[in-house]
C-alpha positions as CSV (number, residue, x, y, z in Angstrom):
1,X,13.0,-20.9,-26.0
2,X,13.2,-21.5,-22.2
3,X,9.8,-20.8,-20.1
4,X,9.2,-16.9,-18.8
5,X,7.5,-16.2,-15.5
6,X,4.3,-14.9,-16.7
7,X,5.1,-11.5,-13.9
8,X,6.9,-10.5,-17.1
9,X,5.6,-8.4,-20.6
10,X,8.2,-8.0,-23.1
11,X,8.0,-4.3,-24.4
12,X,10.9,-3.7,-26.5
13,X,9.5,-0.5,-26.8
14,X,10.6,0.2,-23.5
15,X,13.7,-1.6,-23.3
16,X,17.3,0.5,-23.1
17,X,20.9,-0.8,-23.8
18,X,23.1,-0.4,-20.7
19,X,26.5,-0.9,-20.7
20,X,28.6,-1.3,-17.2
21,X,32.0,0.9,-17.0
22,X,35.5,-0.9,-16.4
23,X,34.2,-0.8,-12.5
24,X,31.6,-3.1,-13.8
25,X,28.7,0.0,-12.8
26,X,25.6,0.4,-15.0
27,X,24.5,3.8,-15.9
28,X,20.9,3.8,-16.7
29,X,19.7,6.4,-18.9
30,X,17.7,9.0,-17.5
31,X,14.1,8.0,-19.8
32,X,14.1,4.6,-18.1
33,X,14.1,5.7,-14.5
34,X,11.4,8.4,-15.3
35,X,9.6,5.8,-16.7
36,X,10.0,3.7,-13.7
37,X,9.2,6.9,-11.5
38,X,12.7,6.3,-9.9
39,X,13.8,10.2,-9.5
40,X,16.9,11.6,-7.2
41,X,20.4,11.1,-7.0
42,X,21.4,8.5,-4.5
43,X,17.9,6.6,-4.9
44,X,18.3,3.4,-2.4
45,X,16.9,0.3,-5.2
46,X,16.7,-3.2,-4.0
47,X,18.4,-5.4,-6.7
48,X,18.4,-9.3,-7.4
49,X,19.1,-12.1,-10.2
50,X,15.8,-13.1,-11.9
51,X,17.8,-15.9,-13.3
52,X,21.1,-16.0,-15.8
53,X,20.9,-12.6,-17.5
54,X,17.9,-10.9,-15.6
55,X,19.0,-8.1,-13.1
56,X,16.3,-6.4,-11.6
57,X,16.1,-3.2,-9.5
58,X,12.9,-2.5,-7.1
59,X,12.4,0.7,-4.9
60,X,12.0,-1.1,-1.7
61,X,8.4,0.4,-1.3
62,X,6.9,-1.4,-4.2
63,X,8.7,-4.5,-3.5
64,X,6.9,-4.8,0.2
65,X,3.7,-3.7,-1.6
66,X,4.2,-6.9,-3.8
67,X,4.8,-9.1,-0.7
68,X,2.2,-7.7,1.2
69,X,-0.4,-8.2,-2.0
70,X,1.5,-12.0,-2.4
71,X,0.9,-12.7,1.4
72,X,-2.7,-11.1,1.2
73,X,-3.6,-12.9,-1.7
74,X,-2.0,-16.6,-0.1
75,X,-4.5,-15.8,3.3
76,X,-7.4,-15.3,0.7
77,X,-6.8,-18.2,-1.7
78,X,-6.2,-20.8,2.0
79,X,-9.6,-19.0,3.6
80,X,-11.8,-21.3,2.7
81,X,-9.5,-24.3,3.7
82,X,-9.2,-22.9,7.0
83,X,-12.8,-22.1,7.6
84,X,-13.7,-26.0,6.5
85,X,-11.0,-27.1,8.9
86,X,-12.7,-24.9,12.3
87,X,-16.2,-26.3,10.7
88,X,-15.2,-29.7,11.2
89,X,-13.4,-29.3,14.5
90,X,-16.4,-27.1,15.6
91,X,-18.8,-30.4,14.6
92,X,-16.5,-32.8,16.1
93,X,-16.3,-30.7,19.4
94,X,-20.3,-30.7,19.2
95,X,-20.5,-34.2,18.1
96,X,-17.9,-35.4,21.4
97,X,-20.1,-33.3,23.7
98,X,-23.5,-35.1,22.5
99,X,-21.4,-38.6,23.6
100,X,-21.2,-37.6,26.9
């Protein structure tokens, strides 16, 4: 079987068979956007391909939650890096100013 992001939990449980009309337009069936908390008629969803046979839609809020948490979460993980990098420019600034 071909390797799955591990962003992804398989709950059949959950899952829903949607079929898409002759104008090739799901309809997704009213339980799975309560469950998703996706409620209104003319909802805006951003949607991409998660590879061959993945479609998934996104309420643009949670989306740039997810970036912002990615992003934050990059800056955390590179901290340290960056704090070792000024220390040695801090100690070779101190160490050039002891030469003079």
């Amino acid at each position: 079987m071909g390797e799955v992001s591990n962003y992804h939990t398989f709950n059949l449980a959950n899952s829903y068979r949607v079929r898409l009309d002759s104008r090739r337009r799901p309809t997704l069936p009213t339980a799975l956007l309560d469950e998703a908390g996706i409620d209104g008629e003319g909802v805006e969803l951003i949607a991409r391909a998660e590879g061959p046979g993945r479609i998934v839609l996104e309420n643009p809020l949670s989306l740039l939650r997810e970036v912002q948490a990615a992003i934050a979460a990059e800056m955390e993980e590179n901290h340290d890096t960056v704090d070792l990098a000024m220390e040695l420019i801090a100690e070779r600034k101190f160490d050039a100013s002891l030469q003079q």
